[in-house]
N, C-alpha and C positions, 0 to 999 in steps of 0.2 A: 704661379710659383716660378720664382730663378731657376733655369740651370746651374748654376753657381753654387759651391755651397758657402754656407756664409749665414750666422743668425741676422747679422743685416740684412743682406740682400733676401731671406726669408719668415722676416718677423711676423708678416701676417699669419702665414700658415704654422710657426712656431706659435705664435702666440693660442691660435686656434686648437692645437694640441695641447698646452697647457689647460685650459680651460675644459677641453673635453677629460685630461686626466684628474682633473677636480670631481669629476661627477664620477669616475667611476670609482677614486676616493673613497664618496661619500655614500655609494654602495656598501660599503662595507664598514664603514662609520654609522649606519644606521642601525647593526644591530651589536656593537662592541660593546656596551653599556648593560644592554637589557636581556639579552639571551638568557646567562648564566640566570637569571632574577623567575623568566621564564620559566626554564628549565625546573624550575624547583617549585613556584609556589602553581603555577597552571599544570604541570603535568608530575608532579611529586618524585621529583629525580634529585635523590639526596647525595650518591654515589660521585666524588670530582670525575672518576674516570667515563664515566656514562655522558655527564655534562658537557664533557669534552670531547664528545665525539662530533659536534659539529665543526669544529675544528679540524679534527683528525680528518674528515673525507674534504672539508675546503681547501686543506694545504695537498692533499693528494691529489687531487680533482686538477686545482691551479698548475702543481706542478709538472704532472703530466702535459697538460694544456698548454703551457711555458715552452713543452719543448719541443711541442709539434705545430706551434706557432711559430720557431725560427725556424723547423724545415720547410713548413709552405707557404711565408710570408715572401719568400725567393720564389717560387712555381706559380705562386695566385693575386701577389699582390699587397701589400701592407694593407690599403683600405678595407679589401674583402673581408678579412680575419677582424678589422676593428667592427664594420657594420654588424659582422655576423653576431660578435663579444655583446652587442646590446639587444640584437635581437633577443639573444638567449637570457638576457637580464631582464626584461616582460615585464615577465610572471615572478620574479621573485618576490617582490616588496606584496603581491596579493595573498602569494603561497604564507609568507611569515604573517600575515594578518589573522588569515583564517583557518592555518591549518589547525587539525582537533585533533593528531596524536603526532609525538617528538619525532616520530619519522616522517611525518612533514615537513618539518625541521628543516633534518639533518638533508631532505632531497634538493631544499630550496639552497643547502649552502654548496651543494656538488654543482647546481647551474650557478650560484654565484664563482665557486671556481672557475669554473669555463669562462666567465663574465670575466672576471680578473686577467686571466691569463693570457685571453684572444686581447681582450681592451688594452690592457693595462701594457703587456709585450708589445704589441705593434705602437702604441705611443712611443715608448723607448728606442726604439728601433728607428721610426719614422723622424726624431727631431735627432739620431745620433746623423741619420743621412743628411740632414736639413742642413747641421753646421759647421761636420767639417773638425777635426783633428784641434783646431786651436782652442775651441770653447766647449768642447767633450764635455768634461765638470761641471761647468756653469750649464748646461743645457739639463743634465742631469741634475742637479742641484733643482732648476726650475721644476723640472720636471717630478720628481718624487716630493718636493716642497707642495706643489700644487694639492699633488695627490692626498699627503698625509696631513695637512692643512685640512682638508674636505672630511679626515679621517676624524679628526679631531674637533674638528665644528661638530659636526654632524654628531658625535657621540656624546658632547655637552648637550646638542640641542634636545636630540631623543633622551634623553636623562632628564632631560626637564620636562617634555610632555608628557613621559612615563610618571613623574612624578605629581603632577597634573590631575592628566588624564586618563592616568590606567594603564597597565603594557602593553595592550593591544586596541584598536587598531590603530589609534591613531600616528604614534612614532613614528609609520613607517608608510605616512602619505609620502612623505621628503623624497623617498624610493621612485616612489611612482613620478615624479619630476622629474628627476635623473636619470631615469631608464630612456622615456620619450625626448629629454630635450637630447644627451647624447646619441641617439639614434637618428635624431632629424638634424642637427651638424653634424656629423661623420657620412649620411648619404650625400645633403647636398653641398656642402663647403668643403671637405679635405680633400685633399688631392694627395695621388700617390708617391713615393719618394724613388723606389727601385731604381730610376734611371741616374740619379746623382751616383750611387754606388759606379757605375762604368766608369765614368771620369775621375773619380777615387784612387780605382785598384790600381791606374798606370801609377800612377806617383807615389805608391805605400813602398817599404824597406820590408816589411815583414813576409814572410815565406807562408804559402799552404800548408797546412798539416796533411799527415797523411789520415791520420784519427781524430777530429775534431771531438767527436765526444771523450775519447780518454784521457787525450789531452787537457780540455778544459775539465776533466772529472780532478782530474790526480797527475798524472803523469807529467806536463809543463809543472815546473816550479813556482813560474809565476802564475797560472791559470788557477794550476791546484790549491794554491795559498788562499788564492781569492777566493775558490768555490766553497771550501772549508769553511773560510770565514761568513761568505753568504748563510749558508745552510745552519751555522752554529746562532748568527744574530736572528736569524726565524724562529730558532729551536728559544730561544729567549722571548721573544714577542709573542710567539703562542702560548710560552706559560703567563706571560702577563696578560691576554688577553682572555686567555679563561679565569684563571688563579685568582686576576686582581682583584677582581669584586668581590670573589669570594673572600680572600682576606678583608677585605676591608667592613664589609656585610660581618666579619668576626667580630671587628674591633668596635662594630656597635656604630657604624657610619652610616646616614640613612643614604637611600635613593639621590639624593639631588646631590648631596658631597660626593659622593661615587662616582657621579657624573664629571663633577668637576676634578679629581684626582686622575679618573680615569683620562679626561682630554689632556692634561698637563703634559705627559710623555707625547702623543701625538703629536700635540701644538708644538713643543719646542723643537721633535723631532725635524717637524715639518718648515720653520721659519728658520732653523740649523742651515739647512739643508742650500738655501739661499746666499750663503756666505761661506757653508765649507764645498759647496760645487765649484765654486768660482777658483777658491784657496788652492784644490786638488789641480787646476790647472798651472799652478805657480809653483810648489813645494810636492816633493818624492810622495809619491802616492803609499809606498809603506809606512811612511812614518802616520801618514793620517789613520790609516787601516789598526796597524797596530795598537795606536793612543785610546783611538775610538772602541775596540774590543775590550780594554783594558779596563776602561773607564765604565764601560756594562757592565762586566763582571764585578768591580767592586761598589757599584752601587745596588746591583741585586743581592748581594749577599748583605749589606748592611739591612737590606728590605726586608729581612728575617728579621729581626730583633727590633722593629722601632712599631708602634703603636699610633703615635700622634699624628695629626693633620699635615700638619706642616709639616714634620719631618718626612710623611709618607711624600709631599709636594716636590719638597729640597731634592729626594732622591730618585722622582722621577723627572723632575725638572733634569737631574745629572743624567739619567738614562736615557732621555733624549735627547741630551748632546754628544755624547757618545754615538747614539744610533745617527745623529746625522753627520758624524766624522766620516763613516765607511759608507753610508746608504749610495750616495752618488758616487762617491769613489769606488766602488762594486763594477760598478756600469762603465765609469769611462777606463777604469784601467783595464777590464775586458777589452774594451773595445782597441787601447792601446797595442796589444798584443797576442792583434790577430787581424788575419790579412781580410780588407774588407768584404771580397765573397760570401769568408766563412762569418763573417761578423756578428751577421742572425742567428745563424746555429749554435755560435758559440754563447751566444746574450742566453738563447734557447734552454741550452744545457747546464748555463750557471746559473737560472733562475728557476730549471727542472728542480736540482740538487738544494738550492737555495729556501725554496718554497714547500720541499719536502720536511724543510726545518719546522713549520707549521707541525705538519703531524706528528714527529718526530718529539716533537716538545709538548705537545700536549697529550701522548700516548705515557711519555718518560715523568710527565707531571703529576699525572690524574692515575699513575697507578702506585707513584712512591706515595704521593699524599696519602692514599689510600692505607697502605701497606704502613708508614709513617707517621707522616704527618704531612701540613700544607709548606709551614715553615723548613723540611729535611728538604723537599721537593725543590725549595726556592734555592737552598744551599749549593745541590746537587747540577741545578741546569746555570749558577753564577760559575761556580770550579769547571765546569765546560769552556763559557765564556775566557775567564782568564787561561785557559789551554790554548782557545785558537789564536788569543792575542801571543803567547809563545810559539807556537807554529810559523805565523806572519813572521816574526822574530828574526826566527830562526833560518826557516827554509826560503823566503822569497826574495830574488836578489835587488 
């Protein structure tokens, strides 16, 4: 690896993180599909809010993890935390094969959090070092395109073998691939990035905070906007990630169309993501933020009221272009405004807050459906949406 930063001068090892964030992707692509299916016909869990508790402890899990991956990714190393992220990924894809009661589950998706949040953090962190202030967007664009791309294969794929071959075991050999092959590249091929930060901090304009967490929580204008907006576009992806099969599984959609509805939002999110990273380096990063939120919320709310195939397609096709308006611009306008030291901590603390949206939305979903209905629930986390997109608005300069 260069000391230089630069995606040129570093394309091997950027390109080598892109592919390792494919597979850890596709960890969580492996059970987006069949869980909820799970949940209800192998362990007779009829209740949205129960169903969703695999959710609820993976976004809690993740985002705790998220944020004590950027305090000690500074103290032990970027690598460390990525190797450690797949160790702890094993045993998952075994635990969802053969566990006999839903709290085997729900345990296998708390080490998937830790898996997400050690992996998935130190990738981000590691190619923002790589290349450097000019291609921020564009690396992140790569980067979560990889990832969500793997999210979206991987949940057409297991869609298909579930519809095959059963829900269990076989969906989730794909796991067991991904576990081993990202653990045997991250010991012997990545190399670490920390030292390009030294050469960085002389020439950055931005100041140390004195509070990085309160800072990046709320308190900066522009940190808070963005943290907001993070946490509310999770608080939406957890209810589509539980929710949507159940809706669809209403409207009388078998298994394999599931699959395929269900990858549509992924895939576009993720192939988005490719074109608007790049964009985010050329054009005011609010305007993308804001369009991109705007543009979730009013395709979720139309997601109440339509029935048909296509139409459920049209509108998740529109949700994942929205979702990949802001996903990369998340990451590099963080990283825009904050001095590279704190850079980890703050990535740390906006993807704490961000990935809390996980829980947060499937706690806010699985108990109004309840209490509701599935369709009030969907209404209720879209008027969020179009809230933070007036937030960004409003408050970030």
């Amino acid at each position: 690896m260069d000391k230089k930063q630069g995606l040129r001068e570093n394309w091997i090892q950027f390109s080598l993180l892109v592919l390792i964030n494919g597979f850890v992707g596709g960890m969580v692509g492996m059970e987006r599909t069949i869980l909820p299916d799970i949940a209800e016909h192998e362990f007779n869990i009829a209740a949205n809010s129960a169903i969703l508790s695999f959710i609820v402890v993976f976004g809690i899990t993740k985002a705790i993890t998220n944020y004590f991956t950027g305090v000690l990714s500074d103290r032990y190393g970027r690598k460390a935390l990525l190797i450690l992220g797949w160790i702890i990924a094993l045993p998952i894809p075994f635990i969802l094969m053969y566990a006999s009661h839903w709290y085997g589950i729900v345990f296998s998706n708390i080490l998937l959090g830790i898996n997400q949040g050690l992996a998935w953090s130190s990738t981000v962190v590691m190619k923002i070092d790589l290349v450097g202030k000019k291609d921020r967007g564009l690396a992140m664009g790569l980067n979560e395109s990889a990832g969500y791309l793997a999210v979206g294969v991987t949940a057409f794929i297991t869609g298909y073998i579930a519809s095959n071959f059963g829900l269990r075991p076989y969906p989730f050999f794909i796991g067991v691939g991904f576990s081993f092959l990202g653990l045997f590249l991250s010991l012997i091929f990545v190399k670490d990035t920390r030292q390009l930060v030294d050469a960085e901090k002389i020439n950055t304009s931005q100041n140390v905070q004195k509070n990085i967490f309160w800072e990046t929580t709320w308190k900066d204008r522009n940190l808070g906007s963005i943290t907001q907006a993070g946490m509310v576009n999770n608080l939406n992806d957890g209810m589509v990630w539980g929710i949507l099969p159940v809706i669809l599984a209403s409207n009388g959609f078998n298994l394999l169309q599931i699959g395929k509805l269900v990858a549509v939002y992924p895939l576009v999110w993720g192939f988005g993501q490719l074109f608007m990273g790049k964009l985010s380096d050329h054009i005011n990063k609010k305007v993308l933020l804001f369009w991109g939120m705007l543009i979730q919320g009013f395709a979720l709310l139309l997601m109440a009221y339509v029935n048909d195939f296509m139409h459920f397609a049209c509108l998740l096709f529109i949700l994942g272009l929205g979702t990949a308006a802001v996903y990369p611009t998340f990451l590099a306008a963080i990283s825009d405004h904050v001095h590279p030291v704190q850079r980890a901590r703050s990535i740390g603390v906006f993807r704490l807050w961000r990935d809390l949206g996980y829980a947060i939305g499937a706690l806010l979903t699985g108990f109004v459906a309840d209490i509701l209905n599935i369709e009030g629930s969907v209404i209720l986390i879209a008027g969020l949406t179009l809230l933070s997109s007036l937030i960004i608005k409003i408050r970030m300069n």
